[in-house]
Each structure stands twice: as C-alpha cells, then as structure tokens.
C-alpha positions as CSV (number, residue, x, y, z in Angstrom):
1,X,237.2,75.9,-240.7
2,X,234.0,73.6,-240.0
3,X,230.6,74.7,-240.4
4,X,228.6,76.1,-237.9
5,X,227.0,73.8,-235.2
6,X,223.8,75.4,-235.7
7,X,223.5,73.6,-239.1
8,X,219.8,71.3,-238.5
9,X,220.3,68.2,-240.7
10,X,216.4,67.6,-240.3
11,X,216.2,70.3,-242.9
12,X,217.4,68.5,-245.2
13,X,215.6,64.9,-244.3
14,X,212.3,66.1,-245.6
15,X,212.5,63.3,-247.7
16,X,211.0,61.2,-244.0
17,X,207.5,61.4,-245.4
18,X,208.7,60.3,-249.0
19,X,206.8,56.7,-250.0
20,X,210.8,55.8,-250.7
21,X,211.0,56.2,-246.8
22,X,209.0,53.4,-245.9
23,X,210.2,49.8,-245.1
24,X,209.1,47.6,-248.4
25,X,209.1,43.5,-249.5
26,X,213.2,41.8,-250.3
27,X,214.4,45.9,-249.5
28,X,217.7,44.3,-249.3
29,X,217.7,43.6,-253.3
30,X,215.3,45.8,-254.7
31,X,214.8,49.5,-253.9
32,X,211.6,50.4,-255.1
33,X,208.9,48.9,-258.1
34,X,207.3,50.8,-260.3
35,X,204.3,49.6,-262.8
36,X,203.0,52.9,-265.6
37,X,200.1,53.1,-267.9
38,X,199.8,54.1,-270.8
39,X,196.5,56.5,-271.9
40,X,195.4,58.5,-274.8
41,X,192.6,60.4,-275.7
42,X,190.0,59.2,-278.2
43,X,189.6,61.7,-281.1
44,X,193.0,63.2,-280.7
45,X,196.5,62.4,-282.2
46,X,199.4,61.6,-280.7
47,X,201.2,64.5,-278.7
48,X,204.0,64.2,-281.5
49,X,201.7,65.1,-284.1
50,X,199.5,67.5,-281.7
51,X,197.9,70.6,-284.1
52,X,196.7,74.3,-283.2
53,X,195.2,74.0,-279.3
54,X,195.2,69.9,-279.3
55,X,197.8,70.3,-276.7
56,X,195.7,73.1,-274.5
57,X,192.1,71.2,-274.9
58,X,194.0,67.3,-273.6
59,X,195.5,69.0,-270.5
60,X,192.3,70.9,-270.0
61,X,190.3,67.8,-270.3
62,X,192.6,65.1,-268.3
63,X,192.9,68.3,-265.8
64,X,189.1,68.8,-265.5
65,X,188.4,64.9,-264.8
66,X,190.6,64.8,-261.8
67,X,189.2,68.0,-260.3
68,X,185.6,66.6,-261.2
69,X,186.3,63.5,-259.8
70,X,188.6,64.1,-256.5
71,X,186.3,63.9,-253.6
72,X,189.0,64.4,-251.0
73,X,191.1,66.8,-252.3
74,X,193.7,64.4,-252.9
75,X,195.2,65.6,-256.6
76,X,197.3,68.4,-257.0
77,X,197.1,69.4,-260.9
78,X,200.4,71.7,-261.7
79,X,201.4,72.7,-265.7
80,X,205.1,71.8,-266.5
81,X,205.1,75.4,-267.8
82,X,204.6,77.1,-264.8
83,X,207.6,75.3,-262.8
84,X,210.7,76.8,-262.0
85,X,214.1,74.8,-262.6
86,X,214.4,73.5,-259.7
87,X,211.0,72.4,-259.2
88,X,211.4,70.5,-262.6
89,X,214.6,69.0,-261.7
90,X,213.5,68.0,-258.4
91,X,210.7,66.3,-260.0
92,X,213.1,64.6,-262.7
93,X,215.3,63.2,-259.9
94,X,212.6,61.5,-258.0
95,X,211.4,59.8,-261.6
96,X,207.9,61.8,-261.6
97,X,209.1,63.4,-265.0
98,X,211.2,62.7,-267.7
99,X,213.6,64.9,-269.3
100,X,211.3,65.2,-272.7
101,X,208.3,66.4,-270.1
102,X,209.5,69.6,-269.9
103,X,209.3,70.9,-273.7
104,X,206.5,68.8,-274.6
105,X,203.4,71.7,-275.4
106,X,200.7,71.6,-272.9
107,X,202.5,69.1,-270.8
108,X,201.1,68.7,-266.8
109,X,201.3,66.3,-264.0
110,X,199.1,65.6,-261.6
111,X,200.3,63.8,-258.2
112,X,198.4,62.4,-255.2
113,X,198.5,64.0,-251.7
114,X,200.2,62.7,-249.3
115,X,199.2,64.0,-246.1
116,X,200.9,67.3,-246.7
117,X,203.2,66.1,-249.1
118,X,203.0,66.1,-252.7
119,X,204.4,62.8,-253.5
120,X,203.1,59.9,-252.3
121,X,204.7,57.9,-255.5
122,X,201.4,57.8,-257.6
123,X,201.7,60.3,-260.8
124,X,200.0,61.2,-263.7
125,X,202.4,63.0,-266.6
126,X,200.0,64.6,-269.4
127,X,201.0,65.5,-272.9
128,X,204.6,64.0,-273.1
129,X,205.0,61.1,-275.3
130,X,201.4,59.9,-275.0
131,X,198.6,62.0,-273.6
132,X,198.2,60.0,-270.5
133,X,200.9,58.5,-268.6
134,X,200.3,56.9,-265.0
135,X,202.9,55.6,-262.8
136,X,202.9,54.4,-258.9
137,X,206.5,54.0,-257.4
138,X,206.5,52.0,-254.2
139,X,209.3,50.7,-251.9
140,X,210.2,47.2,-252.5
141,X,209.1,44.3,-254.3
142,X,205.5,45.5,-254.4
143,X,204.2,45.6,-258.1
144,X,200.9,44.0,-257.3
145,X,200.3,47.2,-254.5
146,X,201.4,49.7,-257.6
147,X,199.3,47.9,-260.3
148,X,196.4,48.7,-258.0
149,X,196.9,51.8,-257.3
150,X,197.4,52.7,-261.5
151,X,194.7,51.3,-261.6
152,X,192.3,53.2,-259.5
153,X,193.6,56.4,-260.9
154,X,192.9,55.0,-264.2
155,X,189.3,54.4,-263.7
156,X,189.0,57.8,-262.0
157,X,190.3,59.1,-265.6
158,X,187.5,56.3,-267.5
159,X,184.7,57.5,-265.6
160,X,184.8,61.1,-267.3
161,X,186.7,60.6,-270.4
162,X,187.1,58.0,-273.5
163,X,190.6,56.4,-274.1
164,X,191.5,55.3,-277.5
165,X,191.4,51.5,-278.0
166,X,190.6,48.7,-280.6
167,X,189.6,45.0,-279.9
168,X,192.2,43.6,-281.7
169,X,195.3,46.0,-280.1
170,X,193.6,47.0,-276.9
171,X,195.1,50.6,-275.6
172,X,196.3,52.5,-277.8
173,X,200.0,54.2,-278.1
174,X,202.6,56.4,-279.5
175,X,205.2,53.5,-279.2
176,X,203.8,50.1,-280.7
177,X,205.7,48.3,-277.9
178,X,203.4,49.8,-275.5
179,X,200.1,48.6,-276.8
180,X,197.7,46.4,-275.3
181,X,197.5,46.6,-271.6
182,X,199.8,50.2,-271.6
183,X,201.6,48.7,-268.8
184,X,205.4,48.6,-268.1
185,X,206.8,47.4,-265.0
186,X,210.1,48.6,-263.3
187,X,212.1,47.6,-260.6
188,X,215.6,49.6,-259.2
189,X,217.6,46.6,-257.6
190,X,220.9,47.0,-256.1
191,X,223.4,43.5,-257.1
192,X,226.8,44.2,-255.9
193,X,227.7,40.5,-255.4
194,X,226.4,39.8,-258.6
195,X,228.5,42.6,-259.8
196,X,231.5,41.8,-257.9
197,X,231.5,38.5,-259.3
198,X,231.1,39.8,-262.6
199,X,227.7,37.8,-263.2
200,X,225.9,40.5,-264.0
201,X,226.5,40.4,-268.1
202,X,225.2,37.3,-268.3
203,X,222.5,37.5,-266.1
204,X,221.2,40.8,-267.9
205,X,221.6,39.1,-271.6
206,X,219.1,36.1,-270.4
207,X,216.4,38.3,-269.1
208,X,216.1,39.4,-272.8
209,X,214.5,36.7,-273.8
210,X,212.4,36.8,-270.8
211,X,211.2,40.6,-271.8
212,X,213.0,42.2,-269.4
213,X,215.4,44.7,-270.3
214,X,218.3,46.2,-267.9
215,X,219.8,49.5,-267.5
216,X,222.2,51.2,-265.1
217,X,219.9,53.3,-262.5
218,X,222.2,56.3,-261.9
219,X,225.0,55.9,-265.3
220,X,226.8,53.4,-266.4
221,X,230.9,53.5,-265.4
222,X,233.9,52.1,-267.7
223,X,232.8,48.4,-267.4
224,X,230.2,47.1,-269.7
225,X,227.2,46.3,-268.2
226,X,228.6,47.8,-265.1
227,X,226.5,51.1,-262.8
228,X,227.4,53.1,-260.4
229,X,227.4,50.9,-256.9
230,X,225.7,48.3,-258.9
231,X,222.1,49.4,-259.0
232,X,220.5,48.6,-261.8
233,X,216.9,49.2,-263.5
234,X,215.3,46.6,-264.7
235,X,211.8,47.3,-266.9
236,X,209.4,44.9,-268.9
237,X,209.8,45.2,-272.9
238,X,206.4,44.9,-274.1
239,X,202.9,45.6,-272.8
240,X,200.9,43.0,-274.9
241,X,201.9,39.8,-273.7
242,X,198.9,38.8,-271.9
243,X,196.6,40.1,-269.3
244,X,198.1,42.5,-266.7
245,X,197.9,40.0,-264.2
246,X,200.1,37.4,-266.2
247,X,202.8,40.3,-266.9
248,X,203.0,41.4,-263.5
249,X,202.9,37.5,-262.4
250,X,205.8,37.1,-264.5
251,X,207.9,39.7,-264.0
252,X,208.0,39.7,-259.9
253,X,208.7,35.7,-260.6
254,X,211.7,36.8,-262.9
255,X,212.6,39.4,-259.9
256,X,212.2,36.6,-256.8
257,X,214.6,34.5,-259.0
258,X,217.0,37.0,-259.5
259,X,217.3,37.9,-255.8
260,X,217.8,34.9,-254.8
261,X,220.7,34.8,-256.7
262,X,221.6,37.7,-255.2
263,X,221.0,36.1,-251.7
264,X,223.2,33.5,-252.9
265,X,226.1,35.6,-254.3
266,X,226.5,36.9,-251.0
267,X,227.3,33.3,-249.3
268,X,230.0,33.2,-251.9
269,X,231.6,36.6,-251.9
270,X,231.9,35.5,-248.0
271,X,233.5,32.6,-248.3
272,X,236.1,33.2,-251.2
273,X,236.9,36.7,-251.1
274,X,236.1,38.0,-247.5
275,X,238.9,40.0,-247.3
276,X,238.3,42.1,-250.4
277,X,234.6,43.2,-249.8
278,X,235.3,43.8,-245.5
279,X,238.3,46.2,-247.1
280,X,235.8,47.6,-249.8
281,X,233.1,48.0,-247.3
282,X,235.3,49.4,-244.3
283,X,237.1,51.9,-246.7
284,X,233.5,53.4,-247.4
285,X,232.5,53.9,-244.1
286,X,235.9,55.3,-243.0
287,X,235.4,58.0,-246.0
288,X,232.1,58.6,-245.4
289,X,233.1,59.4,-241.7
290,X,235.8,61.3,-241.9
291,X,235.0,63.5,-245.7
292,X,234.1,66.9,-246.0
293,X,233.0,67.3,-249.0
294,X,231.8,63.9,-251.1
295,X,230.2,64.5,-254.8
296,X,227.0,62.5,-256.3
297,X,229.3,59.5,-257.3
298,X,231.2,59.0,-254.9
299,X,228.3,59.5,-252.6
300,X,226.3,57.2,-254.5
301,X,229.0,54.3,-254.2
302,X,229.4,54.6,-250.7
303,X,225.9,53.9,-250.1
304,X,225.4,50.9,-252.7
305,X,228.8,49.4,-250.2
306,X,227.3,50.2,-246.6
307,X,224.1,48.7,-247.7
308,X,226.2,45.7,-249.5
309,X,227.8,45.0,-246.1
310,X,224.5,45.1,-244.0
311,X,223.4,42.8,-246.4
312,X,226.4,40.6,-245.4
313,X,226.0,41.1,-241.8
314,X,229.3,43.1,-242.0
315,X,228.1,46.1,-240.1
316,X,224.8,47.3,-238.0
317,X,223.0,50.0,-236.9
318,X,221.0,51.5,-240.3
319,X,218.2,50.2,-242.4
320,X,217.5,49.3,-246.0
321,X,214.4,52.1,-246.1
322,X,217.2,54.5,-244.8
323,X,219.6,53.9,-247.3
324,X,217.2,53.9,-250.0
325,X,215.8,57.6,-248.6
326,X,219.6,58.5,-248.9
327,X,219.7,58.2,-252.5
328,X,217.2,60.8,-253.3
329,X,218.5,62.8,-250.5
330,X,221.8,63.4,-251.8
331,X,221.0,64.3,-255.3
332,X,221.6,67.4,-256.8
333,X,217.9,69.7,-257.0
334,X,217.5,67.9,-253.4
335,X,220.5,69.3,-252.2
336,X,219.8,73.2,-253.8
337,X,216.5,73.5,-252.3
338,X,217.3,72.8,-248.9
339,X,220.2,75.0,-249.2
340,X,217.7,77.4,-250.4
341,X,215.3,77.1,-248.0
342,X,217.5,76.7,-245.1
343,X,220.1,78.4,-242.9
344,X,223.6,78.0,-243.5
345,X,227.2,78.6,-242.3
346,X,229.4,77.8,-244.8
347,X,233.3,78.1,-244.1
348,X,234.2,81.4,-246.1
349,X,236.2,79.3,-248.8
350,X,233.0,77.2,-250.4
351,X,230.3,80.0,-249.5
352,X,230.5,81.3,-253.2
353,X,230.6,78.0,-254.7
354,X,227.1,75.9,-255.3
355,X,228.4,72.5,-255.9
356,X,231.3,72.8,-253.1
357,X,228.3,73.9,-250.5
358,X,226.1,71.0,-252.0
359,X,229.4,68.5,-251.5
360,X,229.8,69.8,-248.1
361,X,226.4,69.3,-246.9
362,X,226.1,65.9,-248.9
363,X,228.9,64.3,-246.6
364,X,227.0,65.8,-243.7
365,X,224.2,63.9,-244.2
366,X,225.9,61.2,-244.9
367,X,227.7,60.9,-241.4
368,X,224.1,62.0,-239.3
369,X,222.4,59.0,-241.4
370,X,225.5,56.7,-240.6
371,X,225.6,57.6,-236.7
372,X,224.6,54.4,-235.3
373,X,226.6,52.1,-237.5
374,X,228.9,49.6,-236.0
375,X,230.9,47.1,-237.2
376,X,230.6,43.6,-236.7
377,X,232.8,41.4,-234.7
C-alpha cells in the first residue's frame, strides 16, 4: 500500500533557508568550503587538562562576550549539555559539532541567526578540543567569503577577551599543527571522473606535499582511496605556513587546479567510455524513480551520479545548490525530526519501524527533488 497523498514534502525541505541551499562559485566540483579558527583563553589550560570550574568560568566568559557584544540579536548561545539527541546529532550531521563536542565538560556553541534560522553556516564550538573554535561553511569555492566572516566573529571575541599567543608561535593550540594563524581550510568536492578513472590515488598522494590532506566525506567503501559517490574532503595540514592570506591563496589555487582536472576528466569519460557512465547515470535515476524505500548509501550514490551526469550534460532539469541541499536532507537526524514534527501515513507494515519510515520518506524526497529531470537527447 502507498502512503497517503496527504504527505507535504515541504516538511521536510526546511533545509531551503540552509546557507547549503544557495547557488556558490565551480558548485559543479566543489560542494561547500569551510575555513575554522582556532582560539584559546589566556590564563587557562587546555580543555584536556581543564581543573575544578575551568570548564564552567570559559563557557561563561566566551558566552558573556557574544551576549555583550551582539547588537542585533544575531547569536544564539546553547550549552551541549542541555541538547537532546537529536538536536546533537542534527547538529553533527550538518558539521556544526564534532562527535568529541558532546562529552567534552562545559562544552557550548554559539551560531549566527539567520533570519529565523539558526544556521546560517558561521559557528562557534566552546570547550572541545580547544577553548575556542570558529568555523564559516559556505556553498562553493568561497574561502575568501568564509575567512571574512571567521574573522569578524573573531574580533567580536578580541574585543572583550584575551587569547593566548606568543610572538614567535602566534595563536596558541592544543594541537601543535594548529598554531600560528589557527586556521584550517576545508573544501567537500565531488570527483567522480576522477574516480572513475581511478585518478584519484594519485592525485590525493601529491596534494601531501602541497599540505593538503584528503578524506572520504561520507566513509570510505572497499576501494582504497575510494568514498561513497566520490565526494571527498579535502583540508589544509598546517596553520603556520605564512600569513592567512598566503594559506588561503594557496589552497583555493590547489582547488582551481584540481577542478579543472575534474572539468577535464569529464571530456574523457565522454569520449572513451560513454556508454558505461549514460548506463551508470540512467540506472540511478530509474531507481531513484521507481524505489520505495532507498537507505543513506544508496541514497548518497544516486545523488553523487545525477549530479555527475548534469555535469556531463547527460540530463536536465535540477541544480547543483539542489543536489547539494539533498545531501543534508536525506540524512538520518534530518529525516527523524521531520518525521517527528510532521504528519504521516505510513503503510501499516513500516509504521513501527524508524529506519523503514526514514527509507520510505528518503526515496520520496528523492523523486519530488528529481521531478523536472529529463534526459538529454
């Protein structure tokens, strides 16, 4: 039995507001940048080796300069402590949090407002690893746009308290690799041509030496080197190489060269192997069409192949920023709360079971996001 016609998808598209919604720089190769900085406290150890209330007394203190400082309203201060689990997992999905956040004593974060959302992609994370962490995620190649606004947050923090430094290591950190400017710089890419032509591995092993370290974004699979629909993060090593400028020069250089070898991948895939990736492609858009019930995985691979084959003119009708929403969309805390908060139908055999109702709504939203796709001629 289907579900119900009643079902509203736009329940579960609240994600339209997201910053990860929006249209960004080469969307066709990378997904989204990210740049963090790192902060800690003058006059207090590390979070690691945090005695009696040193915990209680940082978030207080990091807590008390946004409010002091936030003209607008435009911080919203919430300790880890006082989430519930899907809050925190929802958080951990969209990268806000890690993992380690949530049993780290007095750990908070602090996010700015967007309209009335509460992620606009510019966090703060208190008391994990170091006191002070700052990130921006933004859609696209775009690291100068998320250096800026790290940046302004971290003044807003400078203007009311003192962050440990030394002239000779500059910031201050838990991890020595972080020193100096505190910055790392992150990038989720997507490379299936790269992958299908199984030039990834030696693409990944020369960005070493460049400082740049990859990592599958959503699990690696049985191939070495290999993720799930080839997306792939890719972060800066070390944060004292030179100015912050000069690191974020160098790494979106490193990224322009590795799309266009991307870009180029693409004019080979075509002419060699057409055959294989239309099949690859077509088979992913006939499953997402027709399934009723698609887990994380294989949701996650037909997304990476529909927005492969836009990107070789293989089929129409959807955009990057769409494709990119979809992959928070479909993710597991996503999926609970707007079961949760919504009104549903389920046929009488999956209405008892979490993950078959999250499976089932999953391939939904799959097919309303995939509507207007056609296939090239």
């Amino acid at each position: 039995m289907m579900m119900s016609e009643s079902i509203k998808l736009s329940d579960s598209a609240s994600s339209s507001q997201e910053w990860y919604s929006i249209k960004g720089p080469d969307s066709d190769v990378v997904l989204s940048s990210r740049v963090r900085l790192a902060r800690n406290l003058a006059d207090f150890p590390f979070p690691a080796k945090f005695r009696n209330d040193d915990s209680v007394r940082v978030q207080t203190l990091v807590f008390d300069s946004f409010l002091k400082n936030d003209k607008n309203g435009s911080y919203q201060t919430i300790a880890v402590a006082s989430l519930n689990n899907l809050g925190a997992r929802m958080l951990i999905e969209r990268g806000l949090i890690e993992n380690s956040t949530l049993n780290s004593p007095g750990a908070g974060i602090v996010m700015r407002i967007n309209g009335q959302r509460a992620n606009s992609g510019l966090v703060c994370t208190i008391n994990d690893i170091d006191h002070i962490r700052i990130s921006c995620f933004v859609p696209g190649l775009d690291c100068n746009s998320a250096w800026k606004s790290c940046q302004e947050m971290d003044q807003t923090l400078q203007s009311s308290l003192q962050f440990a430094a030394s002239y000779d290591f500059g910031y201050l950190t838990s991890l020595v690799k972080d020193s100096g400017s505190g910055m790392k710089i992150s990038a989720r890419v997507h490379l299936p041509s790269l992958a299908f032509l199984n030039e990834t591995g030696p693409l990944f092993e020369s960005l070493v030496s460049k400082g740049i370290v990859a990592e599958p974004a959503f699990g690696s699979s049985v191939q070495a080197g290999a993720s799930v629909g080839g997306f792939y993060q890719l972060s800066s090593m070390i944060s004292g190489n030179g100015s912050e400028l000069e690191q974020l020069a160098q790494f979106t250089g490193n990224l322009k060269s590795i799309i266009e070898m991307e870009r180029r991948s693409r004019d080979t895939v075509l002419q060699k192997r057409t055959t294989e990736v239309t099949d690859k492609v077509l088979k992913s858009f006939s499953t997402a069409k027709f399934a009723l019930l698609l887990d994380l995985r294989e949701s996650l691979l037909i997304i990476s192949d529909i927005k492969w084959g836009k990107s070789l003119d293989l089929i129409k009708g959807i955009e990057d920023s769409d494709l990119t929403a979809l992959l928070y969309r479909v993710q597991e805390a996503h999926l609970a709360s707007v079961i949760k908060n919504g009104t549903f139908n389920f046929p009488p055999d999956i209405a008892g079971d979490d993950k078959k109702q999250a499976a089932r709504l999953r391939s939904l939203i799959l097919q309303d996001t995939f509507e207007y796709i056609k296939i090239s001629e």
